[in-house]
N, C-alpha and C positions, 0 to 999 in steps of 0.2 A: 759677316760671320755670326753676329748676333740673332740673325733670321733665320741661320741654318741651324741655330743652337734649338731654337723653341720650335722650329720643326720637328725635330729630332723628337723633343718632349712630348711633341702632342704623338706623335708616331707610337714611342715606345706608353704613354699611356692609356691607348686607344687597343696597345697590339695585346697586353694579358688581360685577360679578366678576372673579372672581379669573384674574388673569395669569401665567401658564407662561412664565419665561423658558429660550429654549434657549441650552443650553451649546453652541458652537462646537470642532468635534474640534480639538486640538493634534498629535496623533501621527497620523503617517501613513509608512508604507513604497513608498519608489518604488525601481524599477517596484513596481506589486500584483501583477502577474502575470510569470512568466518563464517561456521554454521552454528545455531546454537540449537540444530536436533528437533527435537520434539518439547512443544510448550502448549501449557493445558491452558485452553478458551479463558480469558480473563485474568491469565495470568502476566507477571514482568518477571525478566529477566536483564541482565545485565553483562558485558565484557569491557575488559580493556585493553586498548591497543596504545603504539607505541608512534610518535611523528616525531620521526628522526634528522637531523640536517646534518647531511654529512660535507657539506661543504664549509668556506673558511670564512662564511660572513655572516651574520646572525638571519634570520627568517620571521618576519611578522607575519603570525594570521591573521588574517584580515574578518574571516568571518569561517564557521559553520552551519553546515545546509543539510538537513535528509530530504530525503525522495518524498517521506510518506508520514503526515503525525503521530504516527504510531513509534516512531523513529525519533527518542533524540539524544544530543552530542555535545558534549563538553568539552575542551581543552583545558588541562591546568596552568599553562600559560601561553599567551597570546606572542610571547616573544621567545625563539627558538636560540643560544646561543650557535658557534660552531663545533660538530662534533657531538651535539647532544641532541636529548627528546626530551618531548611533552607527552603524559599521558593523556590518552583519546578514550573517555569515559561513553558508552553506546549504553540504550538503553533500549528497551524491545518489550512496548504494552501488544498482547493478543487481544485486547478486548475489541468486540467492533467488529473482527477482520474473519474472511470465511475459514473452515477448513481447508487442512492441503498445504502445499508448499508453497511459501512467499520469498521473492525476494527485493532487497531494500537497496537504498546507495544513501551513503554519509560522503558528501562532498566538504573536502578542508582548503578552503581559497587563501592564498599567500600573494606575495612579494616576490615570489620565488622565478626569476623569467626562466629556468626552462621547464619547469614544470608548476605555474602557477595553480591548477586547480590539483590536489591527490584526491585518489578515491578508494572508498573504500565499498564492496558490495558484503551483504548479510543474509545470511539464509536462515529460513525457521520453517518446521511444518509443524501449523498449528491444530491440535487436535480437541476436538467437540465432543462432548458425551452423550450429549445428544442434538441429531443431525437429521435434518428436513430437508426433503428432496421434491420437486425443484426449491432451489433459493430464490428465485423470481420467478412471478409470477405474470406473463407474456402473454396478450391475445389481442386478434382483431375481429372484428363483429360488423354483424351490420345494424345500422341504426337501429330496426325494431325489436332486435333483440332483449326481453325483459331481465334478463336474467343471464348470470355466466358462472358457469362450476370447474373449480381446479381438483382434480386429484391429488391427494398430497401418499408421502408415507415419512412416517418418524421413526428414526431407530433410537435405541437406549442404548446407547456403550457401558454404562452407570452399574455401579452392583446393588441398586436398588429399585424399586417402582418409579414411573415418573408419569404423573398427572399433565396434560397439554390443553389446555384451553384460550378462547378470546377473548385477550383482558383489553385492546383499542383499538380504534381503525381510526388512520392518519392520513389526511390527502382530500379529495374529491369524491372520493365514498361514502355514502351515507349508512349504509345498515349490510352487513358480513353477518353469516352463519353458518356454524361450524356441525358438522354431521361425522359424528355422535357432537354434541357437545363438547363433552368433557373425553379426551381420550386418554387411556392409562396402558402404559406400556410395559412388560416386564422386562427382567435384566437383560443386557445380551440376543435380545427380540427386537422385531420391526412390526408398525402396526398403520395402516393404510384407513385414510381420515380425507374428508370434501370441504371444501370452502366454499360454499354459494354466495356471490355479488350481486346484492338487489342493485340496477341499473335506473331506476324506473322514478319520476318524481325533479330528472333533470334534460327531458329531450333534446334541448341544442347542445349538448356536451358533443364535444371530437373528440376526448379521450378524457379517462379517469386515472388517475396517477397518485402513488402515496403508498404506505405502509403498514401491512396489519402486524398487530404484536400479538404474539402468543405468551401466557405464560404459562410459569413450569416450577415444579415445588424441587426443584434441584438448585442447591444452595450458591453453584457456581455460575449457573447460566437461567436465572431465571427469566430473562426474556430473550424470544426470538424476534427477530423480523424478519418481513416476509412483503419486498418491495413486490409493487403490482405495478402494471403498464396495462389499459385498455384502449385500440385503436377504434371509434367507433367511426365508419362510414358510415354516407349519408343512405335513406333507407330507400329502396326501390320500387 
């Protein structure tokens, strides 16, 4: 009888399967998503969001994360009771980062098992007042090439003059020149300017890499950069 009994057992525990209970997320960031519009070259801005536990046991953060240094995030406190929030303080430097639309992620990591990481993405389009086209500067050559020239053009957004000249050159470069020199642009105008790369004084180079800086008598953006990449192959 006994042998029929834990047959039986193994039978009936073999015949249902087994059931996956889900955990229901507690943590959650409102808004998930923000824009903060339009922000001018060098400038910060700021929002606040809210991480809310709506569940019945309290929530540790464990840590906060952005995507990008230009990105960062505070919690007012590390420990969420149930039912409540913490303010999620975001912070958003332009400096550094091109024109155009960006976007970012603030990651909030918890305790929380069904939704350990929240996220939250940010949007900004940062605007330049004055704006250089290309932002890099790309090419491949052949070894006896002395010499490489970029067309450039600068616009002025600005409601005043803006002077553009070569205040450094950073990298593998030895000697950069700018044609005209000194370019001056007026308000709401675009004005078309060369960067000739002296090559010449490092024959075994396979590539010249690094950054020229321009500067500019505009009180918000007075230096540009202006990454270079030179692929040289060997010469024929």
């Amino acid at each position: 009888m006994l042998h029929r009994m834990l047959a039986l057992m193994l039978v009936m525990a073999f015949s249902f399967p087994s059931v996956s209970i889900a955990v229901a997320s507690r943590l959650s960031i409102s808004p998930s998503e923000y824009d903060f519009g339009e922000v001018q070259f060098g400038k910060e801005t700021s929002a606040t969001f809210q991480v809310r536990n709506a569940g019945a046991e309290a929530v540790t953060i464990r840590r906060v994360r952005t995507s990008c240094g230009c990105t960062t995030a505070n919690v007012s406190t590390t420990e969420i009771r149930p039912k409540e929030s913490a303010d999620l303080t975001v912070k958003f430097d332009s400096s550094g980062l091109k024109a155009g639309k960006t976007t970012k992620t603030v990651l909030v990591e918890s305790n929380e098992p069904g939704n350990p990481i929240a996220k939250l993405r940010i949007f900004a389009t940062v605007i330049k007042e004055i704006v250089v086209e290309p932002p890099n500067l790309v090419t491949r050559i052949n070894g006896s090439t002395p010499q490489v020239e970029f067309p450039l053009t600068v616009r002025n957004n600005w409601n005043s003059p803006v002077t553009l000249s070569l205040a450094n050159i950073q990298g593998t470069l030895k000697k950069a020149i700018l044609t005209p020199q000194q370019v001056t642009i007026s308000p709401g105008s675009a004005s078309r300017f060369a960067v000739r790369m002296e090559l010449e004084g490092n024959p075994k180079a396979k590539f010249f890499n690094g950054r020229l800086i321009l500067g500019t008598n505009h009180p918000g953006e007075k230096w540009i950069g202006l990454p270079y990449f030179i692929k040289v192959d060997e010469a024929k």
